[in-house]
LOMAR-771717 format. One line per field, with one value per residue (C-alpha): residue number from 1; residue in three letters; chain; z, x, y. Coordinates in nm, 2 decimals, padded with zeros to 4 digits. Layout:
resi <- NUM;... .
resn <- ALA;... .
chain <- A;... .
z <- Z;... .
x <- X;... .
y <- Y;... .
This chain:
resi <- 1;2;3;4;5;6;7;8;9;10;11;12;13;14;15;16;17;18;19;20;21;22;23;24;25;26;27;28;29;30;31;32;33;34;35;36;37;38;39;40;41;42;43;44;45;46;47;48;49;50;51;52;53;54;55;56;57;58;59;60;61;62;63;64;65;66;67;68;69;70;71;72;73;74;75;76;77;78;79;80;81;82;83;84;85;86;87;88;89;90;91;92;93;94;95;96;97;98;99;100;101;102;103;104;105;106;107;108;109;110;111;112;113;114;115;116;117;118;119;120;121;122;123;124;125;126;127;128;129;130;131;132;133;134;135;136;137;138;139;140;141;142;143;144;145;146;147;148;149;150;151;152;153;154;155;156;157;158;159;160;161;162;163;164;165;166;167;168;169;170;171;172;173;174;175;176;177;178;179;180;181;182;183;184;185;186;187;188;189;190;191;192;193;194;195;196;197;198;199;200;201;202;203;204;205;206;207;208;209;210;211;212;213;214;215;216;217;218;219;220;221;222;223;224;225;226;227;228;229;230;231;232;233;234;235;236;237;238;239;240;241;242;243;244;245;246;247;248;249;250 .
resn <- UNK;UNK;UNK;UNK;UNK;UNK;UNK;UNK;UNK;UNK;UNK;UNK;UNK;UNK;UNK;UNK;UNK;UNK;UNK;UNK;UNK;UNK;UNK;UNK;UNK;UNK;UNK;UNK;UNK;UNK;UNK;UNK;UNK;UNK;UNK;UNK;UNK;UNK;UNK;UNK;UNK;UNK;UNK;UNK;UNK;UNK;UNK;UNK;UNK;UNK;UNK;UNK;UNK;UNK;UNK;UNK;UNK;UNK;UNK;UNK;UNK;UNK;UNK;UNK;UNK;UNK;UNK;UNK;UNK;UNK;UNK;UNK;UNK;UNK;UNK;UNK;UNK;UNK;UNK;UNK;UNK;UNK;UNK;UNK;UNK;UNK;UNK;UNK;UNK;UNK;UNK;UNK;UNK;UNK;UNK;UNK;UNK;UNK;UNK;UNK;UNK;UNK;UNK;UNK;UNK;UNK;UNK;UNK;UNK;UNK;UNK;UNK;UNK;UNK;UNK;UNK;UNK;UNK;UNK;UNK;UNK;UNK;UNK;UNK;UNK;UNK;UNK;UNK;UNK;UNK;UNK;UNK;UNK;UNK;UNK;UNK;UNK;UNK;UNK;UNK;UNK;UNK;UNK;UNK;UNK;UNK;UNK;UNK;UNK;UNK;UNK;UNK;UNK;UNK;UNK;UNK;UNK;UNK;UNK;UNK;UNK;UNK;UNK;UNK;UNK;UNK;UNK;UNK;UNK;UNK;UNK;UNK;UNK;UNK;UNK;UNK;UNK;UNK;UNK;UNK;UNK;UNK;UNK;UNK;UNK;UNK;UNK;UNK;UNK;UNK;UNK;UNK;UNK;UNK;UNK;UNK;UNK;UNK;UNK;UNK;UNK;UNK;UNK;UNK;UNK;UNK;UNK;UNK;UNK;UNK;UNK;UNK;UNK;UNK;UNK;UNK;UNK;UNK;UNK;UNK;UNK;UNK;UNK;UNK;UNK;UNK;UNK;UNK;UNK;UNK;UNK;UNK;UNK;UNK;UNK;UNK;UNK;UNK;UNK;UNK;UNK;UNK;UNK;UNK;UNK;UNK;UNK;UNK;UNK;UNK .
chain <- A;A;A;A;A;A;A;A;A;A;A;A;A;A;A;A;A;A;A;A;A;A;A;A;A;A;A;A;A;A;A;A;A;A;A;A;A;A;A;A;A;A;A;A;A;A;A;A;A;A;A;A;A;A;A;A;A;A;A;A;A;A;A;A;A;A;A;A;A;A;A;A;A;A;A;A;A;A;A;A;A;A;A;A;A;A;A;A;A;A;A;A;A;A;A;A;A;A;A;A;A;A;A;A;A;A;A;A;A;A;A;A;A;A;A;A;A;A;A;A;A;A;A;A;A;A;A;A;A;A;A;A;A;A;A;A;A;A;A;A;A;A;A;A;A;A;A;A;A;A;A;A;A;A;A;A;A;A;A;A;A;A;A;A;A;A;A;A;A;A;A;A;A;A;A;A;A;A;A;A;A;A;A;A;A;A;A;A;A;A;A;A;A;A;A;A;A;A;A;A;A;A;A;A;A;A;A;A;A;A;A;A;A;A;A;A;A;A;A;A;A;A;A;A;A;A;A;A;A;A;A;A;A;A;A;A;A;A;A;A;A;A;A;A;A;A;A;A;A;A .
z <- 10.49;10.39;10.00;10.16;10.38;10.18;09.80;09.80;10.06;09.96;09.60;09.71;09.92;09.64;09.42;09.69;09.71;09.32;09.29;09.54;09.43;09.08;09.24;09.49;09.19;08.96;09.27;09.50;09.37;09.60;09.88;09.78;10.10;10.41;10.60;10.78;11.11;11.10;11.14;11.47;11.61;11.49;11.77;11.86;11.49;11.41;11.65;11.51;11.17;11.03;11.33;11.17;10.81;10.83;11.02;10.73;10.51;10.64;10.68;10.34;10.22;10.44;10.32;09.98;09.98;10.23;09.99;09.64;09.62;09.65;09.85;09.60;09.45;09.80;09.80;09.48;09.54;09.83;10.09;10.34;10.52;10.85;10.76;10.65;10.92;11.14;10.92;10.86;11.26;11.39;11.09;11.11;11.50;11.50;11.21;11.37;11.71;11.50;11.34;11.67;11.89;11.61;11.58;11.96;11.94;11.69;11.81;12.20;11.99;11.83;12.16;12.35;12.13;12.12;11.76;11.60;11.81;11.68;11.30;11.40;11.21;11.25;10.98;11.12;11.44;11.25;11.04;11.34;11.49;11.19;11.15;11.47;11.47;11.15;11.33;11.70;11.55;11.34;11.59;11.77;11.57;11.48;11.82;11.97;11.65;11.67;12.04;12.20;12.03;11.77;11.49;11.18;10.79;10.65;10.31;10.30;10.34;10.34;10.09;09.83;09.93;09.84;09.52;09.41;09.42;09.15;08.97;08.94;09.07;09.46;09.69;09.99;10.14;10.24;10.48;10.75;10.87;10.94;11.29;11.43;11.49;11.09;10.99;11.17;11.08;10.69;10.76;10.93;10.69;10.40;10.57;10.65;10.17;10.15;10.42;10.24;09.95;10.19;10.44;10.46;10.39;10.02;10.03;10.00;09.61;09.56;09.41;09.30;08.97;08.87;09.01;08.77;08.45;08.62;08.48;08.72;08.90;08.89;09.16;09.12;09.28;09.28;09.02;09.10;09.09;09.03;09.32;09.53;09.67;09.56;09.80;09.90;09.95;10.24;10.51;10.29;10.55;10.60;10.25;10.16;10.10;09.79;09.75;09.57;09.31;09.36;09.73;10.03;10.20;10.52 .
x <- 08.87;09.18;09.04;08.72;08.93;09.25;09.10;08.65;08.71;08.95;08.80;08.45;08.59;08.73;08.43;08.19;08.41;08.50;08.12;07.96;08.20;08.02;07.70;07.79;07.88;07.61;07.29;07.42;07.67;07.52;07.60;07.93;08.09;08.19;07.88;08.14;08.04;08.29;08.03;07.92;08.26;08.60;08.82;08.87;08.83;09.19;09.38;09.25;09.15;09.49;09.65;09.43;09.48;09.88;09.90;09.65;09.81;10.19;10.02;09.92;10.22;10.40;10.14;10.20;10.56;10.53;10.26;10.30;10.69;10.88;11.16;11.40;11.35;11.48;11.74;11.86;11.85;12.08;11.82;11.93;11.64;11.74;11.74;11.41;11.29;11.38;11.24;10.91;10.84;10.97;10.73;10.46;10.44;10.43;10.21;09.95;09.94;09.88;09.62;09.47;09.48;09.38;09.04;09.02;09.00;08.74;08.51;08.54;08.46;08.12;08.01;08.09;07.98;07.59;07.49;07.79;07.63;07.31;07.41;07.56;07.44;07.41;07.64;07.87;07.93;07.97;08.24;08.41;08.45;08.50;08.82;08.94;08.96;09.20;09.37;09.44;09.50;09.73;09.92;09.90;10.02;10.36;10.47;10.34;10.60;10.92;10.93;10.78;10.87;11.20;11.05;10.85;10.91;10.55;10.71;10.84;10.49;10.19;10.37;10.34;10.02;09.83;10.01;09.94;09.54;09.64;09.82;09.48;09.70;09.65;09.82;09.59;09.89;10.08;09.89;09.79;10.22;10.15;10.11;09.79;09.78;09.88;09.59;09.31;09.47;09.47;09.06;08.92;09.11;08.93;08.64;08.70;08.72;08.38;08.23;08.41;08.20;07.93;08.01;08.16;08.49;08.42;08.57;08.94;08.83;08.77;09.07;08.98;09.07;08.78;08.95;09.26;09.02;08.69;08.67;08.73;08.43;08.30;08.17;08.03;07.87;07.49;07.34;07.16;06.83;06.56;06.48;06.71;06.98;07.32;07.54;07.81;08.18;08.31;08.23;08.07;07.92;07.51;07.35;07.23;06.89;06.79;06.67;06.39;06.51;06.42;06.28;06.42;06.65;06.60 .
y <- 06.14;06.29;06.35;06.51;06.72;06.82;06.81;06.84;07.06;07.33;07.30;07.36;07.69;07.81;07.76;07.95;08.21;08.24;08.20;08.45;08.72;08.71;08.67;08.98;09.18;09.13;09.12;09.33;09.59;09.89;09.65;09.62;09.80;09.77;09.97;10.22;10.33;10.60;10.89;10.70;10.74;10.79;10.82;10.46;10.35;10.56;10.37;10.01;10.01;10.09;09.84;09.59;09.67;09.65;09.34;09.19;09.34;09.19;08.84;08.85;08.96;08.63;08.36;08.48;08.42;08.09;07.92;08.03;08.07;07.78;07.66;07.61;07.99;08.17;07.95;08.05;08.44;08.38;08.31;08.06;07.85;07.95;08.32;08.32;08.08;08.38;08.67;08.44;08.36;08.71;08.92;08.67;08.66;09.04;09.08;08.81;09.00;09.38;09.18;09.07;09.32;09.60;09.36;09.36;09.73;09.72;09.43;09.66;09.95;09.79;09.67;10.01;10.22;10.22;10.34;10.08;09.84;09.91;09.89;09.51;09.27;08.86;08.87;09.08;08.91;08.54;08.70;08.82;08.44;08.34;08.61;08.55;08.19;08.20;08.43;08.27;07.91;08.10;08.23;07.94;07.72;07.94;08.01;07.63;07.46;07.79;07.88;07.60;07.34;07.27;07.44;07.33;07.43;07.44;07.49;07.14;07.01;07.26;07.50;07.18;07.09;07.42;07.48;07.12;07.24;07.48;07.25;07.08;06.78;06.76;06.57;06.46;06.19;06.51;06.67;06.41;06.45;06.83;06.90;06.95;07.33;07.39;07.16;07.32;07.68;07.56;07.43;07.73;07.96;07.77;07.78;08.18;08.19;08.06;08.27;08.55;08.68;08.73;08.98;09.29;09.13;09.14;09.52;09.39;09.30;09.63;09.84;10.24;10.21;10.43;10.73;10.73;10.81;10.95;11.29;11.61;11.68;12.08;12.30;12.60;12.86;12.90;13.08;13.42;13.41;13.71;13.84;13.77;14.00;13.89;13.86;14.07;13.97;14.05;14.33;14.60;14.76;14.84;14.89;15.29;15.36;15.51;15.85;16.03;16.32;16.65;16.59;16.80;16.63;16.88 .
């Protein structure tokens, strides 16, 4: 069980996701996006989107250094355990809840709002679970091992665990000794990798590199065409009629 659940497992995650990314590229390019309902609505969407986005992005940011950095590395820049113990549950906590309650907004927002509604797929609502379960047992797990308990450093024993995978050398004997609420976060949030590719999550592998080379694009005016009166800028005032030569005026 614990090779099926710490090794096939996080391996097979990573395969789907590697593996539906190139099959999302190559077979479905044009739906490559993230179906914005912003011409629906945009009031509500400006005060959750970028709540969401930032607490992502800061949870990121902390997994990143929790997981891939090790121990030993902080340490030697001058960064004490118990400072970042504090830094790492004070940023993370507050990063987790911008994370949740900016999705809140949104998921109230596609329910309320009857066209976004409307343009909600299967698909959509599935990722959504799917999100906020990594999310809540995330959360939960933090505060239930730092404030209600004595604490818990994840990098002594999760921290090895992942990078081990990429070592191509896992270590299934570690993770049974993490608490419960770390292990189920760690499952659903492979689980969330393989679901991934998939949905309309597969924006965040998109990066607008194009726009640093794309030529300038042109606009010009439309060309006059016979017949038509060209137009005249600014207030000119009523047009004059012509006149015959040589006619009494009166």
């Amino acid at each position: 069980m614990n090779v099926l659940l710490w090794v096939v497992f996080p391996y097979l995650s990573i395969a789907v996701l590697v593996g539906g990314l190139i099959w999302r590229y190559r077979y479905d390019k044009f739906g490559w996006t993230t179906r914005s309902s912003q011409l629906y609505e945009s009031a509500v969407l400006r005060w959750g989107s970028p709540m969401f986005h930032f607490g992502v992005l800061m949870v990121l940011i902390g997994h990143v250094g929790g997981l891939v950095i090790p121990k030993s590395w902080t340490e030697a820049v001058g960064i004490t355990e118990h400072t970042y113990h504090l830094m790492a549950v004070f940023v993370g906590t507050v990063a987790g809840f911008c994370t949740l309650i900016g999705m809140a907004i949104l998921i109230a927002r596609r329910r309320l709002t009857g066209p976004v509604f409307a343009a909600t797929t299967k698909n959509d609502k599935a990722m959504y679970v799917v999100l906020a379960a990594v999310i809540v047992l995330g959360l939960w797990a933090t505060l239930r091992a730092n404030v209600a308990g004595d604490g818990y450093d994840y990098r002594e024993t999760v921290s090895p665990w992942f990078r081990s995978l990429f070592y191509l050398s896992p270590d299934p004997e570690i993770m049974p000794g993490v608490p419960i609420g770390f292990r189920i976060h760690v499952l659903a949030a492979f689980a969330l990798f393989a679901f991934w590719p998939f949905t309309r999550l597969v924006h965040a592998f998109s990066a607008p590199v194009g726009y640093l080379t794309r030529p300038y694009v042109p606009y010009r005016s439309r060309d006059p065409r016979p017949g038509l009166r060209a137009s005249r800028p600014g207030w000119e005032g009523p047009p004059k009629l012509p006149t015959r030569p040589g006619r009494d005026r009166g």
